[in-house]
N, C-alpha and C positions, 0 to 999 in steps of 0.2 A: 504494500500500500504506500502511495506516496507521499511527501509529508505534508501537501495541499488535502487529500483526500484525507487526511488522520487530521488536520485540522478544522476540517467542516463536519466530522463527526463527532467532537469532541461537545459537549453539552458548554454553551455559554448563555446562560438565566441568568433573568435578573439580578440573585443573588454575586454571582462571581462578578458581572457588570457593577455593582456596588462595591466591594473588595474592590475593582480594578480600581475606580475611583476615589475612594478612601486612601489608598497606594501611592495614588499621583498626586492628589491634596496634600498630604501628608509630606511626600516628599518633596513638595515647593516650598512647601513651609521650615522645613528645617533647611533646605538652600537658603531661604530669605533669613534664617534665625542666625545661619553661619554668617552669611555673606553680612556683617554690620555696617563695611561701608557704604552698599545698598540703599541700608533703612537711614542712615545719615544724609546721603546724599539727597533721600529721594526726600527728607525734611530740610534739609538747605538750599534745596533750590526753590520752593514757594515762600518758605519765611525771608529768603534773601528779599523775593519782592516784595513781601507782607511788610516787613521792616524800613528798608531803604529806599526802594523805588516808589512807593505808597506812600511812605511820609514826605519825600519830597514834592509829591504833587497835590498834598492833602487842600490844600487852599484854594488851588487853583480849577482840581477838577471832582468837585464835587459833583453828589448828584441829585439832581431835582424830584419830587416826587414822582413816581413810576411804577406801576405794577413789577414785584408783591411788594413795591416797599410804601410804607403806608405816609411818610413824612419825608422828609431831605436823611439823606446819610453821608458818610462821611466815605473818599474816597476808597479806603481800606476795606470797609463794608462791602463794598461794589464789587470790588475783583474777589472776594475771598472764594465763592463762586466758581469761579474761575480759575483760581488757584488749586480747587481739589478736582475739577478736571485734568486741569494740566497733569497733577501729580499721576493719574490714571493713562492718562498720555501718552509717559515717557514709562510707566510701570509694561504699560500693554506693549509698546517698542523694546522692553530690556524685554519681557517675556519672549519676544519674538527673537531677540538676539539670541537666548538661551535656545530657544526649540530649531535654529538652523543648528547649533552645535548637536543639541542631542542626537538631532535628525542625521547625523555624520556619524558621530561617533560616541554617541551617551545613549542613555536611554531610552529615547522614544525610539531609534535606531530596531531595537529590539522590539518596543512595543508594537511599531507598525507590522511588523508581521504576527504578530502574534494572533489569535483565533476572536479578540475582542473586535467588533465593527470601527473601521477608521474612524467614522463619524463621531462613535461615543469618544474613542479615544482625544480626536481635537477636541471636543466640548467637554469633556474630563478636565484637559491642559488649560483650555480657555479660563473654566469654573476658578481652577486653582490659580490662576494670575487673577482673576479677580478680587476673589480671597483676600490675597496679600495688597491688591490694590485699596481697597476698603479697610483695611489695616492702616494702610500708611496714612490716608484721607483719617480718618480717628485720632490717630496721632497731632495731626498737626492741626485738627481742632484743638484739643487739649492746649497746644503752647496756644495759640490762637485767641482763647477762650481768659488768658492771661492779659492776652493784649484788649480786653474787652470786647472780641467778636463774638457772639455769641445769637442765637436764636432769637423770637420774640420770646417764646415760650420751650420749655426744658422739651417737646415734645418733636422737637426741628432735630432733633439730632435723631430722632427713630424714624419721622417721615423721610428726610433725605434717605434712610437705607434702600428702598428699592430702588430710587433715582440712580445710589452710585451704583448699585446693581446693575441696572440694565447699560448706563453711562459707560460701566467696566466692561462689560460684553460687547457695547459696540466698535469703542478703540481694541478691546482684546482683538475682538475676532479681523479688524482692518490690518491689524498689524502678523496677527497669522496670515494673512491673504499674502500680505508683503512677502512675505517668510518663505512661502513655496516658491516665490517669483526669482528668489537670491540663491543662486549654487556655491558661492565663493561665502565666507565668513567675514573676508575684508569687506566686502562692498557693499554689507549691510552699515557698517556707518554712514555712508556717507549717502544712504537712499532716508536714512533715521533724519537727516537733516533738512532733506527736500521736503518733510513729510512734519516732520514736528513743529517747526517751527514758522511754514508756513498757515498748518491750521491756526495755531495756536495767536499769533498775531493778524490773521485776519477771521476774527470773529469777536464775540462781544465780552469777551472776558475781561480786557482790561477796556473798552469804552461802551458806553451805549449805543446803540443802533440809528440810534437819529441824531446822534451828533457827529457818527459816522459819516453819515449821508449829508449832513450838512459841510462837511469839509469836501469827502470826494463819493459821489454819488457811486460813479462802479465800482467803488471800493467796498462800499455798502452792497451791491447787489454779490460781491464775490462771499461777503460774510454772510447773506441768508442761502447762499448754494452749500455752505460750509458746514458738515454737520456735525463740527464740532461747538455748531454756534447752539445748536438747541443741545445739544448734549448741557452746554454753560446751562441755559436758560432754565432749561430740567432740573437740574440741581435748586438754581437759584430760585426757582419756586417752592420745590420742593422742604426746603431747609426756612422756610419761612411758610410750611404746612398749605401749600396749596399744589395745582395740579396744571401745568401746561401743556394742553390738552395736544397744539400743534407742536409742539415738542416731545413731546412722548409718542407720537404717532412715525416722526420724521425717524428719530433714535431706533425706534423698534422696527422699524420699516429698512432701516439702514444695517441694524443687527443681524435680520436675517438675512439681505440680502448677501452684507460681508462675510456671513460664516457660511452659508450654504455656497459660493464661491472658493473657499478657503476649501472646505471639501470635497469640494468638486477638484481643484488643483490639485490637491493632496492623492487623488486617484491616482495609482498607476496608469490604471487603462486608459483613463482620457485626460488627465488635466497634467499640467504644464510640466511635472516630474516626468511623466513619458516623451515629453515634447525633448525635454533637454537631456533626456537619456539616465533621471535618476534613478 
């Protein structure tokens, strides 16, 4: 019998699909518990802006009353938002950096053949970079939370959870899409850059949308194509206990687009691993 045929007959139920999952969670978590400069980095780069680049423009770019905020706020309040996307961001692109390596030569290497459906297996790896994404966003509420950001009500930190939830699944899964697209290890930096830091400054994290458009209109129409922008706005409802109805629709609409994509690449048979001869 050959080792395909001894593979499709081996029983894979729910239960072991649960174990396999548990396995992979498990093991991103203890990567992210080892890896500490990780969890540092990934809270130094939004408190750098939370800090320095927010208190230098507190004066000047305030913001005026605007759904969900119920009064004027204070520029640091505006992007915070913003800042636990990004954190989700650059987690969903390290996650993706990690799964070309494993896909070479670590563990998923092994996992993708193995008798578990590829499918579960990326939405396994996704779940677990989420995970740890949602972890770090917690974290730097806490320092945050020091600097006086904070909810209206104690209850903003439990409704944002499905926000960053699906927020993390949608940059996860764009950033596995990436991942099948890169055969070399080096040339994922430098696709992280085309990709990060474009969304991330053209969308409404650090300004509003209509002061946007009042400076450069197609600048404004690149931020509402960008969905990194309702990914921000989702949160930023969210954590202020309300619901962005077109934001939550674009996010989820874009989720599965990305990951059903991502899996489909991930195919031998048809997606772009066969193409390039992985």
């Amino acid at each position: 019998m050959s080792e395909a045929a001894f593979a499709r007959e081996r029983p894979f139920g729910w239960p072991q699909r649960l174990i396999c999952l548990y396995g992979i969670v498990w093991r991103e978590s203890l990567r992210f518990l080892h890896q500490r400069e990780r969890f540092i980095s990934a809270l130094v780069r939004p408190l750098v802006w939370l800090f320095i680049f927010a208190a230098g423009f507190r004066q000047t770019l305030g913001v005026s009353i605007m759904p969900p905020y119920d009064t004027y706020v204070l520029y640091e309040v505006y992007i915070t938002p913003g800042l636990m996307a990004m954190i989700q961001l650059f987690n969903g692109m390290q996650s993706s950096l990690s799964m070309v390596y494993d896909r070479e030569m670590g563990s998923m290497r092994m996992l993708l053949v193995s008798p578990a459906p590829r499918w579960f297996l990326l939405t396994s790896k996704l779940i677990a970079g989420v995970a740890v994404s949602i972890l770090q966003v917690y974290a730097f509420l806490v320092v945050a939370y020091f600097w006086e950001i904070e909810p209206p009500t104690w209850w903003g930190y439990l409704t944002v959870l499905p926000a960053l939830a699906l927020s993390g699944l949608m940059l996860g899964a764009l950033g596995m899409l990436l991942s099948s697209l890169i055969k070399q290890l080096e040339n994922f930096a430098g696709v992280m850059n085309f990709v990060i830091f474009p969304m991330f400054f053209a969308s409404s994290a650090l300004y509003p949308l209509w002061r946007v458009q009042q400076g450069s209109p197609w600048l404004a129409t690149v931020c509402r194509i960008n969905p990194f922008t309702y990914s921000v706005e989702l949160i930023r409802f969210a954590f202020y206990g309300q619901v962005n109805w077109l934001a939550l629709a674009v996010v989820a609409g874009c989720t599965a687009a990305f990951l059903g994509a991502a899996i489909i690449a991930y195919d031998p048979a048809r997606g772009m691993l066969m193409r390039r001869g992985g």
